[in-house]
N, C-alpha and C positions, 0 to 999 in steps of 0.2 A: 540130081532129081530124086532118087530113092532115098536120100537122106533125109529131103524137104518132105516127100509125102511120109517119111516116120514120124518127123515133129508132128506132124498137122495132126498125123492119128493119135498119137500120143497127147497133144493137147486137146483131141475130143472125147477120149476117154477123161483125163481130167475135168472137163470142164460140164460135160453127162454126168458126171458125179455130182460136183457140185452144186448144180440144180435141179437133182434127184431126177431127172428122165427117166431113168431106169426104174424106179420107182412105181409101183402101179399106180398110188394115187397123187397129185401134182399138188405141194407141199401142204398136205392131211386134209386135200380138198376129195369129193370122190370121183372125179374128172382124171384121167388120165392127160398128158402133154397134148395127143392127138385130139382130144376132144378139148381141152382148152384153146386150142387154136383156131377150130371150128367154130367156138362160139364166140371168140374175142371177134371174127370177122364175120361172123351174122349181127353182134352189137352193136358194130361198127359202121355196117353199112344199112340201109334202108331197104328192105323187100331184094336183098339180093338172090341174081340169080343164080340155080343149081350148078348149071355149067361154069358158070363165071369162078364162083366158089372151088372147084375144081380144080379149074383152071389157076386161077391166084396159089391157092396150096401145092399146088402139084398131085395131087392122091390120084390114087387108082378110083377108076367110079365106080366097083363096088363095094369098094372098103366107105368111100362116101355114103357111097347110099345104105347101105348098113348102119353108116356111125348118127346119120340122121335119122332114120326108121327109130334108134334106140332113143332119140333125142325126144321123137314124137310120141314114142311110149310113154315117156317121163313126162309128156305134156312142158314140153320147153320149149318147142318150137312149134307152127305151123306153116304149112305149106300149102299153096294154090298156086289154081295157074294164069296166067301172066293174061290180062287181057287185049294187048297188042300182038303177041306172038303167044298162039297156043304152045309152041313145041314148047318153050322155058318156064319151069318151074319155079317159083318164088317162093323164098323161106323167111321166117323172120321169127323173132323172139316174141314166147307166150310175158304172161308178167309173173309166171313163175320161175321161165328163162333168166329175163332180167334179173331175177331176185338172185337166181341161181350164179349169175356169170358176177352180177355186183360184189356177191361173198368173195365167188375165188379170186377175182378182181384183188381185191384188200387182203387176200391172205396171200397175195404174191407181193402186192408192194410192200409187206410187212415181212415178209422172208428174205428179199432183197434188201430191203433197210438193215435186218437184223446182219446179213452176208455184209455190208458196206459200214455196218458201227463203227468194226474195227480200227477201221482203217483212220491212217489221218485225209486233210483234205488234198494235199499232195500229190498221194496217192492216190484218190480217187480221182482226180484230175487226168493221172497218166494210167487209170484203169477204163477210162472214158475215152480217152484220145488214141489206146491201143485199141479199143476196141471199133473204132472210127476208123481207124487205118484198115481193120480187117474188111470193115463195109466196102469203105471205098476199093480197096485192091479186089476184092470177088465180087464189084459188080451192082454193090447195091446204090440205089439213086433216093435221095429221100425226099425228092419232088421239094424243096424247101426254097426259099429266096434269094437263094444265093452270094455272092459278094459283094459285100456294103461295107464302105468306108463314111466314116461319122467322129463327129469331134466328141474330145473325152466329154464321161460323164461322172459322177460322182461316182466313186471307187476304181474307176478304169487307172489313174492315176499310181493308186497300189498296186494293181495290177502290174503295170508295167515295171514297177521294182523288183516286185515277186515276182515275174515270169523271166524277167534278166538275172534275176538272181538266180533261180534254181534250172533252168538250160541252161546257162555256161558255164556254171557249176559240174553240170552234170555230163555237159560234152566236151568241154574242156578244161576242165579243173580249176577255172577262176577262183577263186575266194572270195571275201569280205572287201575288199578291200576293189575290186571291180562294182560289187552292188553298192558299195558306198556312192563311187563317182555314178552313179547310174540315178542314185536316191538325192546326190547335189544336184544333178540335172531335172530335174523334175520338179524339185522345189525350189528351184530356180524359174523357172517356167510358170509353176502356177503363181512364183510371189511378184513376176516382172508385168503379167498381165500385157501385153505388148501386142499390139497390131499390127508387126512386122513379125512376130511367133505365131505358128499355132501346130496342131497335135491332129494325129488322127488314130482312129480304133478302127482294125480291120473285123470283118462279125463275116461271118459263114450261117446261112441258118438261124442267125441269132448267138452265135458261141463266139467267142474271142475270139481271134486269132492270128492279131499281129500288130504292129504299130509304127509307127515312127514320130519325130520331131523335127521343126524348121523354125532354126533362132537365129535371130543375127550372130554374125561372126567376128570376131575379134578388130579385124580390116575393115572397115567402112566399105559401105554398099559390097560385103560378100556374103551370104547366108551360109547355115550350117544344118548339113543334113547330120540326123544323130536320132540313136535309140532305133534303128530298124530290127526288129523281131519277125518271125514267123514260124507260128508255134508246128512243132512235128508233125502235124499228122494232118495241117494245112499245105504243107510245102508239096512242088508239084501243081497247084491252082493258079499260079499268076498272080499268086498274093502279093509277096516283094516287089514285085514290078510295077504293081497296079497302086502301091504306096508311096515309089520313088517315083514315078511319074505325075502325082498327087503334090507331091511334095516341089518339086521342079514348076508347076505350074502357079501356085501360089507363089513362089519364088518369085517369076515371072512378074505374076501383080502384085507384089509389095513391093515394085519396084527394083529387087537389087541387079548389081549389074552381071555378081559372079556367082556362084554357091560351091561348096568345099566341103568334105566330109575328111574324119582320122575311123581307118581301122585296121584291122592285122590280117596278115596275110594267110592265117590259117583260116582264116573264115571267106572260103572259097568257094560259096553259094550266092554270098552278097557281092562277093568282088565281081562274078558274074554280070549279076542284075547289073551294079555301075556300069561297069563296061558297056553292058546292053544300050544303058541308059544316056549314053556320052561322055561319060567322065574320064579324066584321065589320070593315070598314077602320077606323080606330080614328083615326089621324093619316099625313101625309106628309111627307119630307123631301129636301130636296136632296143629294147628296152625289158622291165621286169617288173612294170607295174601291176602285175595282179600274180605275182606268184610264179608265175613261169618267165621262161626264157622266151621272146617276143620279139615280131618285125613289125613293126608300126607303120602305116602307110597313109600318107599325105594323098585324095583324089581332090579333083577341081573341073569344072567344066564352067566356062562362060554362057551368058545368057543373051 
């Protein structure tokens, strides 16, 4: 544990750098962090109240009521009180507030842009998805829509090359030569057009975050589960499951009688789910198609 809370400190000094916290004014705005936060959630909500405000931020209530008294000075904000409940105070942005919070508004998205140029989009992919992992493990809930499964749509299709290609890549050392067969299957799929196929796109929120495919299979009336994905920082949701079971059910109504899936035995998150889901290991084999040394594995469940 002492080791885990030195990274954590150690990445919050790095990352208070970064975004100049420490800074007195919040990037060459004259707003300090604390008052930017204060005003981003009076912009945001309508006549909120004093306590509420508080309460959302966590502050102390005289540090509050200080940092709003200063607000009121500057003519940024006004305050009344509530005609439902005298005790609670309501605050809201003057129009020289607004004007005020709209500047620093654009000089932070433009500070974050300039902080993300660098980078490729790769990268920003897995500077988004680590930073999603930190939400969800300390607790944060983004009230958003939750898990929707939805057939591809224009670009999801790349997607799904690119996002096979660069995880197994990166957790298993696959090569070129994995995303190839990855990139046959796909344009295979879009060029068969087939009413015993179809695809689905897992979305969290509206973000990717996973897939599969269901093709006929080589054997007459067997289907073919293939391409299930679930990107990092979705895993843990019931994503996979909620995809194979998607996928089985269609199965189901296009008639086949059996469904089959190939894959290797070090991917022991999916062999899971199957299992979960019915299937059985069928047979094993050796093989070295994508660079390494590999156990190939036959599953199959009847319908």
């Amino acid at each position: 544990m002492a080791e885990v809370v030195s990274q954590v400190r150690e990445f919050n000094r790095f990352y208070t750098k970064v975004i100049g916290v420490l800074q007195p004014d919040l990037v060459g705005s004259r707003f300090t962090l604390t008052e930017a936060r204060v005003l981003y959630e009076i912009a945001h909500t309508s006549d909120i109240a004093v306590a509420d405000l508080r309460v959302r931020l966590g502050l102390d209530p005289g540090h509050l009521s200080r940092l709003l008294s200063a607000f009121e000075a500057r003519a940024l904000i006004e305050r009344e009180v509530s005609t439902t409940d005298r005790r609670r105070q309501l605050v809201r942005l003057t129009e020289e507030g607004r004007a005020a919070f709209a500047e620093l508004d654009a000089k932070q998205v433009a500070a974050i842009g300039d902080l993300l140029a660098e980078l490729s989009p790769a990268d920003r992919e897995q500077l988004t998805a680590a930073m999603s992992v930190i939400q969800e493990k300390l607790g944060h809930r983004t009230g958003g829509t939750g898990l929707v499964l939805r057939a591809p749509e224009p670009g999801d299709l790349g997607w799904v090359v690119e996002r096979h290609g660069e995880r197994y890549c990166a957790e298993y050392g696959w090569g070129a030569d994995f995303e190839a067969v990855v990139a046959r299957i796909v344009a295979d799929f879009a060029d068969a057009r087939d009413p015993r196929s179809a695809a689905w796109i897992a979305e969290i929120d509206g973000r990717r975050a996973g897939s599969v495919f269901c093709t006929p299979a080589a054997e007459g009336g067997t289907a073919q589960l293939r391409l299930l994905l679930v990107e990092p920082w979705a895993r843990g949701a019931g994503v996979g499951s909620r995809l194979v079971d998607e996928c089985l059910r269609f199965a189901r109504r296009a008639g086949y009688r059996r469904i089959m899936l190939w894959t290797n035995d070090v991917l022991t998150a999916a062999r899971r789910i199957y299992d979960r889901a019915g299937f059985t290991l069928e047979r094993s084999e050796a093989h070295d198609h994508f660079g390494e040394d590999l156990i190939g594995e036959y599953w199959s469940q009847e319908l």
